[in-house]
N, C-alpha and C positions, 0 to 999 in steps of 0.2 A: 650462451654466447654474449659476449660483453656488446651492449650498442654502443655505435658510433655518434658523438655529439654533431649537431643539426651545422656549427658553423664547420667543424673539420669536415664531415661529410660533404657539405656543399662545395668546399677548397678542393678537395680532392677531385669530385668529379671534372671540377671548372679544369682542372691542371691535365686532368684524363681526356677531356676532350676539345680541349683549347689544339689547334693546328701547332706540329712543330716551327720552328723557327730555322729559316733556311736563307744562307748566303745568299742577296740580291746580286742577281747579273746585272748587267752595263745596260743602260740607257740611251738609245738612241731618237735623233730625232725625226717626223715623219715628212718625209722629199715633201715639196709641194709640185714635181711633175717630174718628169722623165724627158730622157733626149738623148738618144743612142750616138756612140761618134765612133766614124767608119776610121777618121784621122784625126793624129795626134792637131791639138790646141796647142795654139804656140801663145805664151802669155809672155809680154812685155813689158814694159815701164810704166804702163799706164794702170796695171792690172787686171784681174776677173771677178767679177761678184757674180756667183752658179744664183743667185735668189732661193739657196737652199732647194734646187732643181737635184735628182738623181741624174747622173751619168753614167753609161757603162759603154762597153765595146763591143762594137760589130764588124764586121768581114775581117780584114786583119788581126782587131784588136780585140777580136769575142773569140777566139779557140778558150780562154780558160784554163789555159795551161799552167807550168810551169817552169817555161822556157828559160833561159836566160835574155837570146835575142829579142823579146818583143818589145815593139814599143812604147810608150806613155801616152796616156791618156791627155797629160794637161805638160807640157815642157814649156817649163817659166826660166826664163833669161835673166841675168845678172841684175838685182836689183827689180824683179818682180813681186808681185803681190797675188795671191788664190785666197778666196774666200766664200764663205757660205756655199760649200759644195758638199754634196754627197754622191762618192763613186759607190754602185752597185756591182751586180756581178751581171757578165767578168769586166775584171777592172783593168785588164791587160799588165803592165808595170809601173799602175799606178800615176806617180808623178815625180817627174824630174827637173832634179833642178844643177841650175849650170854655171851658179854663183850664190852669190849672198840674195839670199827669199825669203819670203814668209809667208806660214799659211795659218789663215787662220782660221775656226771653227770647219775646218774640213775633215768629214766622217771617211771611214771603211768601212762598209757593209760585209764585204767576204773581202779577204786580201789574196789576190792573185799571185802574181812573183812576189814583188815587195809593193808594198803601199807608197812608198816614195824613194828615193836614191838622190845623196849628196852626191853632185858630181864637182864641176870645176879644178882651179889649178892655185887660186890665191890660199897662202896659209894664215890671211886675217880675213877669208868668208867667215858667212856667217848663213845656218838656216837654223828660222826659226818654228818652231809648229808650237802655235798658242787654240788653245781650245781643242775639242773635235773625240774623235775617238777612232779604235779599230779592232774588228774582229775577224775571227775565221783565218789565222793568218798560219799556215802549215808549215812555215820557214820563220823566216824576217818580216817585220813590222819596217822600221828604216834600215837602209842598207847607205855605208856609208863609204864613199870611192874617193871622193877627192880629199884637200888638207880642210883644215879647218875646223870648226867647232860647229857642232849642233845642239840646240837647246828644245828640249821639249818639256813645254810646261802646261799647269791644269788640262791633262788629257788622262784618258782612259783606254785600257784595254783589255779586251778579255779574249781567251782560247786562242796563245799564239802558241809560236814554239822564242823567239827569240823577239824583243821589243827594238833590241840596237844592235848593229855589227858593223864595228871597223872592218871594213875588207878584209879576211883572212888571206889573201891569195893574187891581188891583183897585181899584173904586171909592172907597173911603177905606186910604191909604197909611200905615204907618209904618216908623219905626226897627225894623228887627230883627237877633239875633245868635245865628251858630249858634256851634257848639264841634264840631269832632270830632277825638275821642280813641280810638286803639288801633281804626281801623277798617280791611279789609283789602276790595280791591275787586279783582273779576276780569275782564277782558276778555270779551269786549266793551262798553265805555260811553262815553259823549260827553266828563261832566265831573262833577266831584264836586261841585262849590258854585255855583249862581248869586245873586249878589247885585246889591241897588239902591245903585250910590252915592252917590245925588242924595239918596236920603232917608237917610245917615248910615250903612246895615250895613255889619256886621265878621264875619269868619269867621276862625275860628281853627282853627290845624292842628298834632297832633301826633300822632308814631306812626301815619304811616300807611304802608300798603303794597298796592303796585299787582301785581297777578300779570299774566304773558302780555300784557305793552303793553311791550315793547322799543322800538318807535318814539316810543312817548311820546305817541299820539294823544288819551290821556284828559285834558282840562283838570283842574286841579287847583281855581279859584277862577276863573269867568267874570263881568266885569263886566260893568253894563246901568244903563240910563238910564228908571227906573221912570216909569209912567204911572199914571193917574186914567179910561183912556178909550184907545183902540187898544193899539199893540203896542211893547211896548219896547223902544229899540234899544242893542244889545248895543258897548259901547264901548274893551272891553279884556279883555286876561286877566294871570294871574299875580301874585308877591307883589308887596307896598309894605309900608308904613308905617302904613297909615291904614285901611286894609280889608281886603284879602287878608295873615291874619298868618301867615305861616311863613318857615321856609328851607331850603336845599336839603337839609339835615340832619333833616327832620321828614319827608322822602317817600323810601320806600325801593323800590326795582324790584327783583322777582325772578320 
C-alpha cells in the first residue's frame, strides 16, 4: 500500500474534519426591555423612539392570529416617524400607516398578519422602511392598500412567504410603486414582490441578495391580475420593461 505524503495527509484530514460551511441566518438585535400594549400607539408628528424596547400584544392585540381585522400595534399619522423598535410576538398587525412615514431600524421578531400596511389616499405618499429586519412571517412581510410608493432599503428578511404585495383584491384599486434597495433575504420564502399590472405597478430592484436559495425557488417580481372583489389571478413572473425593473446584475445568490 502506497503511503500518503505527511503534507497531503495532514490537508486532507484538516478538509475531513473542518465543520461544513452553511448559509448564515438573519441577525437580529437584542430588545433592551419589554412593554406589552393592550392598545394600539397612535404616533404623530412628533414621532417614536421604542429605545430598541420589544413590544408585543396583549388582550386584544395578543390572540396571535391571522385575522385580517386586527389592529396595529403602533398606527403612525401622515408625516410620522417609528424608530428603534422591536415588535415581538404576537405583534397583532404589526404597523400602520396612513400617509407618508418612516420607519426606521424597526425589527419583526415573528410577523403576525403583516408586519406593516400602506394605507392612505395621496398618490405622491411615500413610506419608507430604512434599516431593521423581519422574520416568521407566513403570508406578507408589507401589505400595500393605499396609492403611492414604498421603498424599502438596507433591510433583511428571512422565512417569509411574500416580502411586498400590492393589494391583490381591495375594494378601491390603485397605481402603486415599491423600490427595493440593498435588501438581503434568507431562505426560506415564496417571492420578494407581488404586483398588479392591470392597474399600472412597478417594482424596482437593486442590490439585492438572496442567501441559502441555490435552486432559485424565491420569485424575485410576481405578476397578478388585481381585483375590485374575489381573488387575483397571478399571470407571470420575472423582469420587463414596464413593471418588474431589474437585471440579472441587481440579484446576487450566495
Amino acid at each position: 500500500m502506497k503511503k500518503m505524503a505527511p503534507l497531503v495527509l495532514a490537508a486532507t484530514l484538516a478538509a475531513f474534519l473542518a465543520p461544513q460551511a452553511q448559509a448564515a441566518g438573519s441577525t437580529f438585535p437584542t430588545p433592551s426591555g419589554s412593554k406589552p400594549v393592550g392598545t394600539t400607539i397612535k404616533v404623530g408628528s412628533s414621532g417614536y423612539d421604542g429605545g430598541m424596547q420589544r413590544f408585543y400584544g396583549t388582550g386584544a392585540l395578543g390572540s396571535g392570529g391571522q385575522g385580517e381585522d386586527q389592529g396595529p400595534i403602533f398606527q403612525l399619522a401622515d408625516g410620522a416617524t417609528l424608530k428603534n423598535v422591536v415588535l415581538g410576538a404576537p405583534a397583532a398587525d404589526g404597523v400602520h400607516c396612513l400617509g407618508t412615514c418612516t420607519l426606521t431600524n424597526v425589527w419583526w421578531e415573528d410577523v403576525g398578519e403583516d408586519a406593516a400596511t400602506f394605507k392612505g389616499t395621496s398618490s405622491s405618499q411615500t413610506m419608507t422602511i430604512s434599516g431593521g429586519g423581519a422574520r416568521k412571517a407566513s403570508d406578507k412581510v408589507f401589505q400595500h392598500n393605499g396609492p403611492g410608493t414604498m421603498i424599502i432599503r438596507n433591510f433583511q428578511v428571512d422565512d417569509f412567504g411574500k416580502l411586498y404585495r400590492s393589494c391583490g383584491n381591495c375594494k378601491t384599486q390603485h397605481k402603486r410603486h415599491v423600490v427595493l434597495e440593498n435588501v438581503t433575504a434568507f431562505s426560506p420564502g415564496k417571492s420578494l414582490v407581488g404586483i398588479n399590472t392591470n392597474y399600472g405597478d412597478t417594482a424596482r430592484f437593486s442590490r439585492i441578495t438572496i442567501v441559502g436559495d441555490s435552486s432559485k425557488k424565491i420569485a424575485i417580481c410576481e405578476k397578478y391580475q388585481g381585483v375590485t372583489s374575489g381573488e387575483p389571478k397571478k399571470i407571470g413572473t420575472g423582469a420587463d420593461s414596464t413593471n418588474c425593473l431589474y437585471k440579472s446584475s441587481d440579484i446576487t445568490y450566495r
